[in-house]
C-alpha positions, -999 to +999 in steps of 0.1 A: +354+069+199+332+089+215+347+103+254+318+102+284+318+115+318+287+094+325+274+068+320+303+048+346+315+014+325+306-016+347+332-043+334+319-071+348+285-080+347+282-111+376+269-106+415+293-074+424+292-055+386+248-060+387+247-051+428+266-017+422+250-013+380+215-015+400+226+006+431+236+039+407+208+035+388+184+033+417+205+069+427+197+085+395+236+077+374+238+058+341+259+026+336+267+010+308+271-029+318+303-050+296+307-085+301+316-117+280+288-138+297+264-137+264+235-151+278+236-133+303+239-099+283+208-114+261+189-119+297+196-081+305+190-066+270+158-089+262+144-089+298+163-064+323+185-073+350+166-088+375+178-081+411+161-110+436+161-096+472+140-097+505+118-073+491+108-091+458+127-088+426+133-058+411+141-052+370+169-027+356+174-016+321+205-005+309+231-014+279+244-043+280+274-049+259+301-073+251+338-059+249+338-060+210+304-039+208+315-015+230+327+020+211+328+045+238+357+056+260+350+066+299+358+086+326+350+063+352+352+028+353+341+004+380+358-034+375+342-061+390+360-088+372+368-124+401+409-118+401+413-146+380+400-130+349+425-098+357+446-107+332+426-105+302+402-080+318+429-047+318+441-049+293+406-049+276+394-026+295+423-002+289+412+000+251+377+022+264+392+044+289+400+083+286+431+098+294+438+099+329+401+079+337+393+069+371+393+031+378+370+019+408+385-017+418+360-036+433+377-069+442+375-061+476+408-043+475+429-073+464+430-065+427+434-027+433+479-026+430+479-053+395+453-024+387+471+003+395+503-009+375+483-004+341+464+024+353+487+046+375+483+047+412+466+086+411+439+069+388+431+036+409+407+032+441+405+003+464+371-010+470+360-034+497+324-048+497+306-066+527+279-072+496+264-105+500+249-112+465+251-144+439+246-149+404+218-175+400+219-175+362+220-153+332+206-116+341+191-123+372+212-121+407+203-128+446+214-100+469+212-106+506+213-076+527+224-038+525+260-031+515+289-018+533+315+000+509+353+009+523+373+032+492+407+038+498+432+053+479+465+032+469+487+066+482+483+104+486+484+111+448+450+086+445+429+117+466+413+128+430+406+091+418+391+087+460+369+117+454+355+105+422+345+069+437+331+082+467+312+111+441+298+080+427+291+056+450+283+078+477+248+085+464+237+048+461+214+028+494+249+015+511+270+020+538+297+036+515+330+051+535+368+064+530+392+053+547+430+059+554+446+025+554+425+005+526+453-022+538+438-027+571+404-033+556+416-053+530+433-079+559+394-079+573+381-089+541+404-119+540+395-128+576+363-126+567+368-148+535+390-173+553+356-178+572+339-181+544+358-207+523+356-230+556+319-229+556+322-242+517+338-272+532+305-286+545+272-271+532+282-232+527+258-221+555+279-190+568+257-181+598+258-218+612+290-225+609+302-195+627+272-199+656+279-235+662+294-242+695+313-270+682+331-252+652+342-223+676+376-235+676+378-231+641+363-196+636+388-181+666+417-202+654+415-190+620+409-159+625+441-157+654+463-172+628+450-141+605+456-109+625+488-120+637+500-123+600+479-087+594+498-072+619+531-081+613+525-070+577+521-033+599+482-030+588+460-049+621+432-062+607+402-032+609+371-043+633+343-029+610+311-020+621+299-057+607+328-077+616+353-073+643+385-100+636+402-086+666+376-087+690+366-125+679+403-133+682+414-117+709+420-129+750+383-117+764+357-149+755+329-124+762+338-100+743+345-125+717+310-142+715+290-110+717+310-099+688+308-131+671+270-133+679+261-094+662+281-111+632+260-143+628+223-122+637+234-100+607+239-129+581+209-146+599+186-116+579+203-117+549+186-135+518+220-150+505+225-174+535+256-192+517+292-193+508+300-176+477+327-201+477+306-230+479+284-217+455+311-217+426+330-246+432+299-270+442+272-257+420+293-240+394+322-266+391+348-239+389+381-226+406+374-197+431+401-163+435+409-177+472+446-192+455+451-160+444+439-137+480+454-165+501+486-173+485+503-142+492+491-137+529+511-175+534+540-159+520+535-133+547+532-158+574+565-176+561+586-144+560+570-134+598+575-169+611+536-177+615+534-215+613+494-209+598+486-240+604+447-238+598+452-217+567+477-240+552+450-270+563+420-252+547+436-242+516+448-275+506+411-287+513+399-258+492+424-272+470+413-306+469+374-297+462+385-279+432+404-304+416+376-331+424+399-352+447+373-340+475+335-331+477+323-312+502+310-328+537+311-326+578+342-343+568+364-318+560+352-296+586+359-322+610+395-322+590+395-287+597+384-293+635+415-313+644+442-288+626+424-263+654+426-286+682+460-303+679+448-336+666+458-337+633 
């Protein structure tokens, strides 16, 4: 095999691998895109990969290649695998990287230390994505509004592997940033995701559900039960410049509702108006990563003595859809409702 320094692998073709594939090539890098979708890879080798947007869709070319095709070892490697694939995914992708290669993991930071055990620590980045963007089908993909990028190193010996994802990423149209505690962000993320899988419980409309009136004792309750858990853990959950957990959580309702307000007018421009969550279990039929994100910050609230009430509640409705023994409707957000009010 052949070694590069560019093109960057994307393992991973779906919404996050074609978002950052398009970004770098829109700065100028090469990508070469691996995923076991093959229609989709037909789609992107026959037609491009079409990017839908507010601006009108846009068409990529690059190579587009299965895992067996694929003959080259490289440098850098961006995965953008959903955490339940992990486990066939490394080890894959170990067979096409270079001796002491830089892996980017962008599963908004929860993925990064099951990375880091096959690929070392000094060779693994954290990435965390406010990136709203869908797959609608095989090589095209919705993406709803400008990106904001966190990269964080897993400890001080991952400053090389943090300096090569920022050399990449750092040229593309996003908000792309390093930070010191890749932790804190992460706890944002799942805030932000808790949020997100309760809106799937109805219709997946993100910016309604957290603007109405009604719900708001779901959003602050939620997202109370989440930053206390955060920081016990020792990492407080990071206000970002898009999102602010602690400010919608916290003792001032002001303060809270302007905050909460900025949020929803941002998603109100964005062209991907709905629940990634909703999106795969009700149109896609399949099991989303939030088992895998959320099961470990309940073990949290057990060991800290959080009760997590609302989180246990809207798990076990997440649950429920993706077994089939629930469909989505105002009544499991009603469900939802009464955990956060004491009527359950």
């Amino acid at each position: 095999m052949t070694i590069s320094t560019e093109p960057a692998l994307i393992w991973g073709a779906g919404a996050i691998g074609s978002i950052l594939g398009a970004a770098l090539l829109d700065a100028g890098r090469q990508v070469v895109f691996v995923d076991i979708d093959e229609r989709h890879l037909e789609k992107i080798r026959d037609g491009g990969l079409v990017i839908e947007g507010a601006g009108g869709d846009r068409v990529y070319r690059a190579s587009a290649l299965a895992p067996r095709d694929l003959q080259e070892k490289f440098a850098t490697a961006f995965l953008c695998v959903r955490l339940n694939d992990n486990p066939q995914a490394i080890p894959a992708l170990a067979k096409h990287l270079a001796s002491h290669a830089k892996v980017i993991a962008c599963q908004n930071g929860f993925g990064a230390w099951e990375v880091a055990e096959a690929f070392g620590v000094s060779n693994t980045v954290a990435a965390s994505f406010f990136l709203p963007a869908n797959l609608q089908g095989p090589g095209r993909v919705i993406y709803g509004s400008r990106a904001d990028i966190a990269l964080g190193s897993l400890d001080a010996a991952g400053r090389s592997a943090l300096e090569r994802a920022f050399e990449w990423l750092g040229a593309i149209d996003a908000d792309v940033h390093t930070v010191d505690d890749i932790k804190a962000v992460i706890w944002s993320k799942l805030c932000y995701g808790a949020l997100l899988a309760a809106a799937a419980l109805d219709d997946g409309l993100i910016a309604e559900f957290l603007a109405a009136p009604r719900l708001r004792p779901v959003v602050v309750g939620i997202l109370r039960e989440m930053t206390t858990i955060a920081s016990r853990t020792g990492h407080p959950a990071k206000d970002l410049d898009w999102f602010q957990p602690g400010l919608i959580a916290g003792d001032d309702p002001a303060v809270a509702e302007a905050s909460l307000d900025a949020t929803v007018a941002r998603l109100r421009k964005s062209a991907k108006p709905i629940s990634g969550y909703w999106t795969q279990i009700v149109q896609h039929g399949r099991r989303t990563e939030l088992e895998l994100m959320f099961g470990p910050v309940l073990r949290d609230a057990g060991t800290f003595g959080c009760e997590a009430k609302l989180l246990r509640t809207l798990m076990k409705l997440i649950s429920d859809m993706e077994s089939g023994r629930r469909t989505s409707s105002p009544d499991l957000i009603e469900t939802l409702l009464k955990a956060a009010q004491g009527r359950a």
